[in-house]
C-alpha positions in Angstrom: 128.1 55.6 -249.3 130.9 57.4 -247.6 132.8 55.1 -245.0 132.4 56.5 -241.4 135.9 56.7 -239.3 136.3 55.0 -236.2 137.6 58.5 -235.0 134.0 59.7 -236.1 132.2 57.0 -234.6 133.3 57.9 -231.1 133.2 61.1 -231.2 129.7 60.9 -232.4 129.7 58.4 -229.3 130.9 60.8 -227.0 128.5 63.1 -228.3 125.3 61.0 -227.2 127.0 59.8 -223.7 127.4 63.9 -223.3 123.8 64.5 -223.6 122.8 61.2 -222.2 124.8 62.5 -219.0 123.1 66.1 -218.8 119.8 64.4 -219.1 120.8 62.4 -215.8 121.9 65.6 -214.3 118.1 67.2 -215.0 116.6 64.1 -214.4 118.3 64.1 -210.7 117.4 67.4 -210.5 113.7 67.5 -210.7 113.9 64.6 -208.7 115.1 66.4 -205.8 112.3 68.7 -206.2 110.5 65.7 -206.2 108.9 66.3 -209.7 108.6 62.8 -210.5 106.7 63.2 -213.8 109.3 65.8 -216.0 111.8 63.4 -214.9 110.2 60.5 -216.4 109.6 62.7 -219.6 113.6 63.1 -219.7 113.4 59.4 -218.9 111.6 58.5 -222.5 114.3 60.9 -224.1 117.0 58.6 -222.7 115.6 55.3 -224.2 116.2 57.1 -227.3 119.5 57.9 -226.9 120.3 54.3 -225.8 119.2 53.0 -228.9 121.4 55.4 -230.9 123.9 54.4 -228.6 123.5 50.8 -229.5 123.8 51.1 -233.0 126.5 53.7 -232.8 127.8 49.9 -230.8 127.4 47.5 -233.8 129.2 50.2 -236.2 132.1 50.5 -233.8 133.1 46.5 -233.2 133.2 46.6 -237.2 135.4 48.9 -237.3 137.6 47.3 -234.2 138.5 44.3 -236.8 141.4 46.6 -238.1 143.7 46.5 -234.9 145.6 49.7 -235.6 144.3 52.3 -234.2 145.8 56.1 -233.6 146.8 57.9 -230.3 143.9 60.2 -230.7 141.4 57.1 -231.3 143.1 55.1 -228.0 142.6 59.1 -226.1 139.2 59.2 -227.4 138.0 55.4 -226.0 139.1 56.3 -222.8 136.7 59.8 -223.2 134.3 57.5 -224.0 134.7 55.0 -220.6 134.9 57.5 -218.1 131.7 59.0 -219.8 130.2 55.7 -219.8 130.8 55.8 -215.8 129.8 58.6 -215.6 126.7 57.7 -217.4 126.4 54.8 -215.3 126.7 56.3 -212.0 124.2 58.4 -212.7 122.0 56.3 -213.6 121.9 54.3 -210.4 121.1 57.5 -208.7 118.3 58.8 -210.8 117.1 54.6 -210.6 117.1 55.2 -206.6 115.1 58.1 -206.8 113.0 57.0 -209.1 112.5 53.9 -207.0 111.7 56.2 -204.3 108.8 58.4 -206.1 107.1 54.9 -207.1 107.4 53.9 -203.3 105.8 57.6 -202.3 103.5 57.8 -204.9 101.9 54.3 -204.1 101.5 55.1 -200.3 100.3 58.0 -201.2 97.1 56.1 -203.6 97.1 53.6 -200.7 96.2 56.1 -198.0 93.6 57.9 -200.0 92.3 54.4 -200.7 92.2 53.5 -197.2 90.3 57.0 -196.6 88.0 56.8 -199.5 86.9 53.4 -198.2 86.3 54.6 -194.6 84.4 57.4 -195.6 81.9 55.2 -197.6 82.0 52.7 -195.0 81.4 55.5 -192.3 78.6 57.1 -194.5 77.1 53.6 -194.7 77.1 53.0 -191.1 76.3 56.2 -189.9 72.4 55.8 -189.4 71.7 56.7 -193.1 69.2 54.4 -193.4 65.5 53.9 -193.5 65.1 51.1 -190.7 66.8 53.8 -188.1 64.4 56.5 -189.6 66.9 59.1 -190.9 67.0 60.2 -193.8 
């Protein structure tokens, strides 16, 4: 089995942040159009590249027991914390908006609720019934 770089490992890191990040972008972008559910399919995408993400994690403190590490590897962490903010911040965006939708969407089912059950009750009360003699 060929032995994986640490330079390799975060680029490959940097990789995933990079489309983690543009799926952010899209999600917060649909969201503004207030399509709630293509964001939430983008959503499912990014679970998936948080899990590559956290193995890509367990591959890279293995390699952080040799201390040495290059210029380019010490450039290349700090590509991969300011993506990891960026990643982050985001997130806490798309979360808000998210947050909102959920907020809409369940006013929105408790209002026709509300409706539905004052139309039956309306219907019900309305005379419809044999002892006022309509039919």
């Amino acid at each position: 089995m060929k032995q994986v770089s640490f330079k390799q490992l975060l680029q490959k890191k940097i990789q995933l942040l990079e489309s983690l990040v543009n799926n952010l972008k899209r999600e917060e972008e649909l969201l503004s159009y207030r399509d709630a559910d293509s964001a939430v399919k983008i959503e499912f995408k990014n679970e998936t590249l948080v899990r590559k993400l956290e193995e890509l994690d367990i591959q890279l403190l293995e390699h952080q027991e040799m201390d040495v590490h290059t210029e380019e590897e010490i450039a290349l962490s700090e590509s991969v914390f300011s993506k990891l903010d960026e990643a982050r911040t985001l997130q806490q965006k798309v979360q808000e908006l998210l947050v909102f939708e959920m907020n809409e969407s369940k006013k929105e089912y408790w209002e026709f609720s509300i409706k539905r059950r004052l139309k039956s009750h309306l219907v019900f009360s309305s005379g419809l019934s044999w002892t006022k003699n309509y039919c």
